[in-house]
MISELUM-895964 format. One record per residue (C-alpha): residue number from 0; chain; x, y, z. Coordinates in Angstrom, 2 decimals, always signed. Each point is the difference from the previous one (the first is absolute). Last residue first. Layout:
BEGIN
NODE  gumar  gudo     east    north       up
NODE    NUM     A        X        Y        Z
...
This chain:
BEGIN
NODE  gumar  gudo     east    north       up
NODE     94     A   -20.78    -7.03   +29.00
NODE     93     A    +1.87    +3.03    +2.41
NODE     92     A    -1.37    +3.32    +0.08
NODE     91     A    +2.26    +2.77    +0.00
NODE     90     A    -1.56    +4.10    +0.03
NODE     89     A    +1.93    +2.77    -0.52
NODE     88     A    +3.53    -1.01    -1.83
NODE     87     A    +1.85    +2.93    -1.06
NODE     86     A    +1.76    +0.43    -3.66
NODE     85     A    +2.31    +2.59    +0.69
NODE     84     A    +0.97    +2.22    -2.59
NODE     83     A    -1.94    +2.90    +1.27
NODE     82     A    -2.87    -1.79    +2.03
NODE     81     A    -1.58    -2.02    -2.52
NODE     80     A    -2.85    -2.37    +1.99
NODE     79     A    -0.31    -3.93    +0.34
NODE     78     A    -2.98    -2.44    +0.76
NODE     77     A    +1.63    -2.83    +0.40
NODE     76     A    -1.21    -3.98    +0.12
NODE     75     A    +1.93    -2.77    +0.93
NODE     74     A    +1.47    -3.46    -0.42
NODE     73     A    +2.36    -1.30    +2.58
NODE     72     A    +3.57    -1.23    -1.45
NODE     71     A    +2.33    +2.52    +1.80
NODE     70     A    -1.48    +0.74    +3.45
NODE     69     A    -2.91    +2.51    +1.15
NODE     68     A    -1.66    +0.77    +3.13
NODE     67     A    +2.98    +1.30    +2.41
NODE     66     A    +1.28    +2.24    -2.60
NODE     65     A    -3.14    +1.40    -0.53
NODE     64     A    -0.42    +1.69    +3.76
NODE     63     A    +2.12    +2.60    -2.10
NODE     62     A    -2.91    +1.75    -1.26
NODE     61     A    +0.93    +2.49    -3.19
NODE     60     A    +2.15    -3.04    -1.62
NODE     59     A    +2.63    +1.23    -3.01
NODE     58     A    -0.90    -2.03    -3.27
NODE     57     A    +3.06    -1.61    -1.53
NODE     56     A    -1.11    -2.00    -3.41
NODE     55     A    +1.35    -3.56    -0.31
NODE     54     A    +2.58    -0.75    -3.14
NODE     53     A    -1.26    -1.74    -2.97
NODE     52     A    +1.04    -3.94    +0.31
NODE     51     A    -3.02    -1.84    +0.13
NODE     50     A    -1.91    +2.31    -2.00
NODE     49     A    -1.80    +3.39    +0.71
NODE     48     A    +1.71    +1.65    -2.63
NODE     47     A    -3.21    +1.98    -0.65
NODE     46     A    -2.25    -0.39    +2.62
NODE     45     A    -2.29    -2.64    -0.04
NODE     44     A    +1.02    -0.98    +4.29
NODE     43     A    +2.49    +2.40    +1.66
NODE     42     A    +2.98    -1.59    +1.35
NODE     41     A    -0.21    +1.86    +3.47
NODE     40     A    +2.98    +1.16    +1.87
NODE     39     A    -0.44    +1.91    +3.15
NODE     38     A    +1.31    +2.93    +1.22
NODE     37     A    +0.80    +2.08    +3.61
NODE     36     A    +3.65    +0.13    -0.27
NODE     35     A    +0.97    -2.36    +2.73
NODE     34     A    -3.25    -1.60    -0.04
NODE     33     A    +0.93    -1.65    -3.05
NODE     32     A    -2.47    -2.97    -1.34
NODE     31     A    +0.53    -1.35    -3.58
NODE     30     A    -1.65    -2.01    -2.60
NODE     29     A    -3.47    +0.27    +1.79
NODE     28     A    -2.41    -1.23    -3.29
NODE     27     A    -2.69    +1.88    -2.01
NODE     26     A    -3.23    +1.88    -0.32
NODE     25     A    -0.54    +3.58    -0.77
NODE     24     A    -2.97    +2.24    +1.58
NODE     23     A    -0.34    +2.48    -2.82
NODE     22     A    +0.34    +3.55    -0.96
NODE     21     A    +3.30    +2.00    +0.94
NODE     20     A    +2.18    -3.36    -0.51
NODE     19     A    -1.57    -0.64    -3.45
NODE     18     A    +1.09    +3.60    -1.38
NODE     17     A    +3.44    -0.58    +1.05
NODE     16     A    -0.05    -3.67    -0.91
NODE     15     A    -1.31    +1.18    -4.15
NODE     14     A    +2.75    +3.10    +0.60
NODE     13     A    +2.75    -2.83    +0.90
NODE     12     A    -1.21    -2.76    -2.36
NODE     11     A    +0.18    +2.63    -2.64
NODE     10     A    +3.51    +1.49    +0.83
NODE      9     A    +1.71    -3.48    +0.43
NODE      8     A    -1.77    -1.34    -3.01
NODE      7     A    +1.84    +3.44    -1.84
NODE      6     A    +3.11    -1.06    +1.41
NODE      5     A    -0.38    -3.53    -1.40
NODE      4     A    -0.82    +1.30    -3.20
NODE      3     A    +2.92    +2.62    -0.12
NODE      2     A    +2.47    -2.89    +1.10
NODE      1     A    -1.02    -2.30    -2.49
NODE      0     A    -1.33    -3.46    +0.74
């Protein structure tokens, strides 16, 4: 795949998530679980990319009591909001 193509997926998949993120509850898998810097890694389900081996996206957690409820593998629900740059978890509900 070409460089310019695969920047321009980048770009798309990146305004299509943005605009996703500010709308939706989104569905996927714990990938990651940092309390030390306040994020989480989800792998996002039907998101572009959203394959076995695309990278999880970092969401910063507003309510730290999270930590405690979540684990890599467990299935959940978000309901995320654009602060800035930060993508900001709201709401979690695990599946």
């Amino acid at each position: 795949m070409s460089s310019c193509r695969t920047v321009g997926l980048a770009i798309f998949a990146f305004s299509f998530a943005s605009s996703v993120y500010a709308q939706n509850i989104l569905k996927g898998e714990v990938a990651t679980v940092d309390e030390a810097s306040g994020k989480i890694g989800i792998k996002l389900n039907g998101t572009v990319g959203s394959g076995d081996t695309a990278a999880p996206t970092d969401f910063k957690v507003e309510d730290g009591l999270v930590f405690n409820a979540v684990k890599p593998g467990d299935k959940v629900s978000i309901v995320v909001e654009r602060t800035g740059e930060n993508l900001t978890i709201k709401k979690l509900t695990k599946e």
